[in-house]
C-alpha positions as CSV (number, residue, x, y, z in Angstrom):
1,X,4.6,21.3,-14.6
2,X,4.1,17.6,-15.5
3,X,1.8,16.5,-18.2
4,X,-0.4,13.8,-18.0
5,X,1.3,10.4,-19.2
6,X,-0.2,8.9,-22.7
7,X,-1.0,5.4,-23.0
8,X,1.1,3.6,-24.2
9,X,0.4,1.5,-27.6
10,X,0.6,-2.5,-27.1
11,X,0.9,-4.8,-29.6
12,X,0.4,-8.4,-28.4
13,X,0.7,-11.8,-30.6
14,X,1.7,-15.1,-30.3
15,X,5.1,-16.5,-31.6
16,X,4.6,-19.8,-33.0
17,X,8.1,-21.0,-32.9
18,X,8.0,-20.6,-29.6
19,X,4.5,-22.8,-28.7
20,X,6.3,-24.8,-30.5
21,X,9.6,-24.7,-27.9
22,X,7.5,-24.7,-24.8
23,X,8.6,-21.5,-24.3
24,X,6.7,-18.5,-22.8
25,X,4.7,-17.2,-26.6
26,X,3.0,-14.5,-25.8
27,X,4.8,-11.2,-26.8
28,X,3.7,-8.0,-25.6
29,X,5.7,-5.0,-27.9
30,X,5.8,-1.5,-26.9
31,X,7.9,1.6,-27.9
32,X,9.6,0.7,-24.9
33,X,10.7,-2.7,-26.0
34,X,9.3,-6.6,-26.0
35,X,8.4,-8.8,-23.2
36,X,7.6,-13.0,-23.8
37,X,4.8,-14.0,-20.8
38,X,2.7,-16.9,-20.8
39,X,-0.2,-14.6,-19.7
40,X,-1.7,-11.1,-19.9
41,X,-4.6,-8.8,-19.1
42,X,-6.3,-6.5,-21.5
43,X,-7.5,-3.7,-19.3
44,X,-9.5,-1.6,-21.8
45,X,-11.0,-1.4,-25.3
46,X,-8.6,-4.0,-27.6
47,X,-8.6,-4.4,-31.5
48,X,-7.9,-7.7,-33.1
49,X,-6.6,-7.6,-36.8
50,X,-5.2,-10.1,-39.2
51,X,-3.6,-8.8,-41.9
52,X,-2.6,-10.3,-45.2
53,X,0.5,-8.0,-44.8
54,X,2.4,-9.4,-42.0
55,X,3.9,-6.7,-39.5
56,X,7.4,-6.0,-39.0
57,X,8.0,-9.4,-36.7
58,X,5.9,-11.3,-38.9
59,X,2.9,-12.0,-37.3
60,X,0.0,-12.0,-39.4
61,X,-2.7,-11.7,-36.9
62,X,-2.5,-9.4,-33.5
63,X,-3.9,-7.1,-31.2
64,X,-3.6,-3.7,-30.5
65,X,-4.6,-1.3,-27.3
66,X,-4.1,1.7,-26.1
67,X,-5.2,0.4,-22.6
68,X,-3.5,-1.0,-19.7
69,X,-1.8,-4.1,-20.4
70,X,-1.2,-6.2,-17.1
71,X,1.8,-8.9,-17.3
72,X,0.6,-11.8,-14.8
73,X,3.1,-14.2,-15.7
74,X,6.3,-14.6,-17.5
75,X,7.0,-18.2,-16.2
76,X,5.0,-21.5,-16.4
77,X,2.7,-21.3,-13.5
Protein backbone atom coordinates (compact mmCIF):
# COMPACT_ATOMS: atom_id res chain seq x y z
CA UNK A 1 0.00 0.00 0.00
CA UNK A 2 1.31 3.44 -0.88
CA UNK A 3 1.40 6.20 1.59
CA UNK A 4 0.46 9.52 0.92
CA UNK A 5 3.59 11.73 -0.33
CA UNK A 6 4.91 14.61 2.32
CA UNK A 7 5.60 17.87 1.16
CA UNK A 8 8.50 18.54 0.43
CA UNK A 9 10.53 21.49 2.45
CA UNK A 10 11.79 24.47 0.10
CA UNK A 11 14.13 26.79 0.83
CA UNK A 12 14.33 29.71 -1.62
CA UNK A 13 16.79 32.83 -1.56
CA UNK A 14 18.49 34.92 -3.78
CA UNK A 15 22.34 34.54 -4.66
CA UNK A 16 23.79 37.86 -4.91
CA UNK A 17 26.82 37.00 -6.80
CA UNK A 18 24.84 35.92 -9.20
CA UNK A 19 22.45 39.28 -9.70
CA UNK A 20 25.48 40.38 -9.86
CA UNK A 21 26.48 37.95 -13.07
CA UNK A 22 23.21 38.36 -14.82
CA UNK A 23 22.64 35.01 -14.15
CA UNK A 24 19.35 33.17 -13.19
CA UNK A 25 19.55 34.15 -8.81
CA UNK A 26 16.90 32.60 -7.54
CA UNK A 27 17.68 29.26 -5.79
CA UNK A 28 15.12 26.94 -4.92
CA UNK A 29 16.85 24.00 -2.33
CA UNK A 30 15.31 20.87 -1.47
CA UNK A 31 16.42 17.49 0.01
CA UNK A 32 16.34 16.55 -3.40
CA UNK A 33 18.96 18.99 -4.58
CA UNK A 34 19.19 22.98 -5.89
CA UNK A 35 17.64 24.55 -8.90
CA UNK A 36 18.81 28.47 -10.07
CA UNK A 37 15.37 30.05 -11.92
CA UNK A 38 14.68 33.55 -12.56
CA UNK A 39 11.09 32.96 -11.27
CA UNK A 40 8.88 30.91 -8.95
CA UNK A 41 5.42 30.40 -7.44
CA UNK A 42 4.68 30.01 -3.74
CA UNK A 43 1.64 27.86 -3.74
CA UNK A 44 0.79 27.80 -0.06
CA UNK A 45 1.52 29.30 3.38
CA UNK A 46 5.40 30.68 3.16
CA UNK A 47 7.74 31.98 6.06
CA UNK A 48 10.19 34.71 5.47
CA UNK A 49 13.18 34.77 8.06
CA UNK A 50 16.42 36.68 8.27
CA UNK A 51 18.77 35.47 10.46
CA UNK A 52 21.76 36.92 12.07
CA UNK A 53 23.24 33.34 11.68
CA UNK A 54 23.56 32.70 8.05
CA UNK A 55 22.42 29.13 6.78
CA UNK A 56 24.65 26.65 5.49
CA UNK A 57 24.97 28.50 1.83
CA UNK A 58 25.22 31.73 3.42
CA UNK A 59 22.31 33.45 2.90
CA UNK A 60 21.12 35.49 5.63
CA UNK A 61 17.68 36.03 4.77
CA UNK A 62 15.11 33.27 3.06
CA UNK A 63 12.00 31.60 2.82
CA UNK A 64 10.78 28.46 3.77
CA UNK A 65 7.45 26.32 2.70
CA UNK A 66 6.18 23.33 3.02
CA UNK A 67 3.86 24.12 -0.02
CA UNK A 68 4.06 23.57 -3.59
CA UNK A 69 6.75 25.45 -5.18
CA UNK A 70 6.11 25.94 -9.06
CA UNK A 71 9.39 26.67 -11.20
CA UNK A 72 8.09 29.04 -14.21
CA UNK A 73 11.34 29.92 -15.55
CA UNK A 74 14.91 28.97 -15.43
CA UNK A 75 15.96 31.17 -18.44
CA UNK A 76 15.58 35.02 -19.16
CA UNK A 77 12.21 35.30 -20.53
Amino acid sequence: MQGVPREMKHIIHVHQQKVKKGEPAIIDRTYKGSTHLTRVKIDGPCEIIHSQTPDHCGARVWIETQGPVTHIASEWE
